[in-house]
C-alpha positions as CSV (number, residue, x, y, z in Angstrom):
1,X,65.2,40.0,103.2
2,X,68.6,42.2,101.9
3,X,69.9,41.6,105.9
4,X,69.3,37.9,105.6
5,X,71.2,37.1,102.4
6,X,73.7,40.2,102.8
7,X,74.5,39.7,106.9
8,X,78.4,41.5,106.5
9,X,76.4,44.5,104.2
10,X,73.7,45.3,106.7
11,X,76.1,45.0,109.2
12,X,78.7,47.9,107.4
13,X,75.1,49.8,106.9
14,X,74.1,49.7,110.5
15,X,77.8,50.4,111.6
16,X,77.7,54.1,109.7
17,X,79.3,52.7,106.8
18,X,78.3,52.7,103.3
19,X,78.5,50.8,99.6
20,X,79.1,52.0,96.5
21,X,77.8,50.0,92.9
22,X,78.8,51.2,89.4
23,X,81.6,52.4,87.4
24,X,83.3,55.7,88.5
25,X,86.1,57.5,87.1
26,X,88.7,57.9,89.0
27,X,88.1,54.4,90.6
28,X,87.5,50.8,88.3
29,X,85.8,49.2,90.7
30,X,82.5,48.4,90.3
31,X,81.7,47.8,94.2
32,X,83.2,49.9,96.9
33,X,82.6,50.3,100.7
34,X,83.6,52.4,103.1
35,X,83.4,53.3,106.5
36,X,84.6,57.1,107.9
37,X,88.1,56.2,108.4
38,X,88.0,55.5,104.6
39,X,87.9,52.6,102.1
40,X,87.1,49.0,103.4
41,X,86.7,47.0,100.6
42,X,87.2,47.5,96.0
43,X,86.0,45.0,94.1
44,X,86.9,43.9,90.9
45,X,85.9,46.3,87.5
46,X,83.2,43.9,86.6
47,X,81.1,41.5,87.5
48,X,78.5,39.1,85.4
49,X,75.2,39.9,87.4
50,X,74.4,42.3,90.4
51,X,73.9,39.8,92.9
52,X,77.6,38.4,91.8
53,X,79.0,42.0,93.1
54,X,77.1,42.2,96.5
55,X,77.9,38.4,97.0
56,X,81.7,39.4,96.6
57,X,81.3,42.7,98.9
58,X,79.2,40.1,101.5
59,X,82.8,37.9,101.9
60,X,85.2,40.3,101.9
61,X,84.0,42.3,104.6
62,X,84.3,39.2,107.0
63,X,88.3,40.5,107.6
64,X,86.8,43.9,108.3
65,X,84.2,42.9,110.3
66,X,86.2,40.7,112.5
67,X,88.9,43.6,113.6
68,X,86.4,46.0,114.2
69,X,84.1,43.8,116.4
């Protein structure tokens, strides 16, 4: 179910890469992701619900998605 309403996340996931959810000190984000050349993607320091943050992480990895193939 997760890899049908989150396509771009499973994607990143099968890919090696990797998402991050929650605050963290040195960075106010509250979702990351990242592949092993580094960050991909920081989201914005809050957000009103859960599925409001992986929805955001979900379109902004299109761009990332797209130049990696």
């Amino acid at each position: 179910m997760f890899d049908s309403r989150f396509p771009n996340i499973a994607d990143l996931v099968a890919r090696g890469g990797w998402f991050e959810l929650g605050e963290n000190e040195d960075i106010p984000a509250m979702i990351r992701a990242y592949d092993h050349g580094g960050t991909i993607y920081e989201g914005k320091s809050s957000y009103p619900t859960l599925e409001a943050a992986l929805q955001d992480l979900e379109e902004n990895l299109v761009k990332w998605l797209e130049e990696t193939g």
